[in-house]
matplotlib code that plots the C-alpha trace (Angstrom):
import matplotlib.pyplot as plt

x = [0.0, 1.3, 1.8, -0.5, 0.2, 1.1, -1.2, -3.6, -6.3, -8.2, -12.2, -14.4, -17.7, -18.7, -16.3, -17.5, -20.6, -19.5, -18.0, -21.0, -23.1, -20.5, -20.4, -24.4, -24.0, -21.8, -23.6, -27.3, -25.0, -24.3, -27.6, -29.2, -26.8, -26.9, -29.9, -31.2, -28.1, -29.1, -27.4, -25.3, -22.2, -20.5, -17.1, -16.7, -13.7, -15.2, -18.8, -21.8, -22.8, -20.7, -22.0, -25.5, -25.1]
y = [0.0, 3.2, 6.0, 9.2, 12.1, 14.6, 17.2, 14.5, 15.5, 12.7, 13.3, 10.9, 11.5, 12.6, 14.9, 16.2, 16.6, 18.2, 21.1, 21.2, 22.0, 24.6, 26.4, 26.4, 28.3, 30.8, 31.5, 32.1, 34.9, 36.4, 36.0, 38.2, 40.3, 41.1, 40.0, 37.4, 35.6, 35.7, 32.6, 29.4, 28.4, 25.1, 24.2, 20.3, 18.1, 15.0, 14.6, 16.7, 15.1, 17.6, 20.5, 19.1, 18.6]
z = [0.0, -0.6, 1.9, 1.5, -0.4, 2.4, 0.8, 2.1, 5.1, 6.1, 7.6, 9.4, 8.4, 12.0, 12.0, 8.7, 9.9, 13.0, 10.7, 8.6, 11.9, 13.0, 9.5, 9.7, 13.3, 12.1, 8.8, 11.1, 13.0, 9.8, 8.2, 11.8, 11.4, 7.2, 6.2, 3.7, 1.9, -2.3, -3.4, -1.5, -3.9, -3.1, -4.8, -5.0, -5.5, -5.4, -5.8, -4.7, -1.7, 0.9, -0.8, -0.2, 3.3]

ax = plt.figure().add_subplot(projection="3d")
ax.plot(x, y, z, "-o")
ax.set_aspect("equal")
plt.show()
């Protein structure tokens, strides 16, 4: 097996979610704060399932 490419950042899927949940807290704060957001953009590098989460 080889070894991973140190560029590499391995995620459990809990801890995914966990950052998922935290992004969601801090975008509410900003959403009170400024209003409505227009549009959600998500950049994927691998399929479409973390941007729909």
């Amino acid at each position: 097996m080889s070894n991973p490419s140190p560029k590499a950042f391995p995620v459990s899927w809990d801890q995914f979610h966990r950052d998922c949940k935290a992004l969601a807290w801090r975008l509410s704060g900003l959403m009170d704060a400024r209003g409505e957001f227009k549009a959600v953009v998500a950049i994927t590098r691998g399929g479409l399932v973390p941007a729909a989460i």
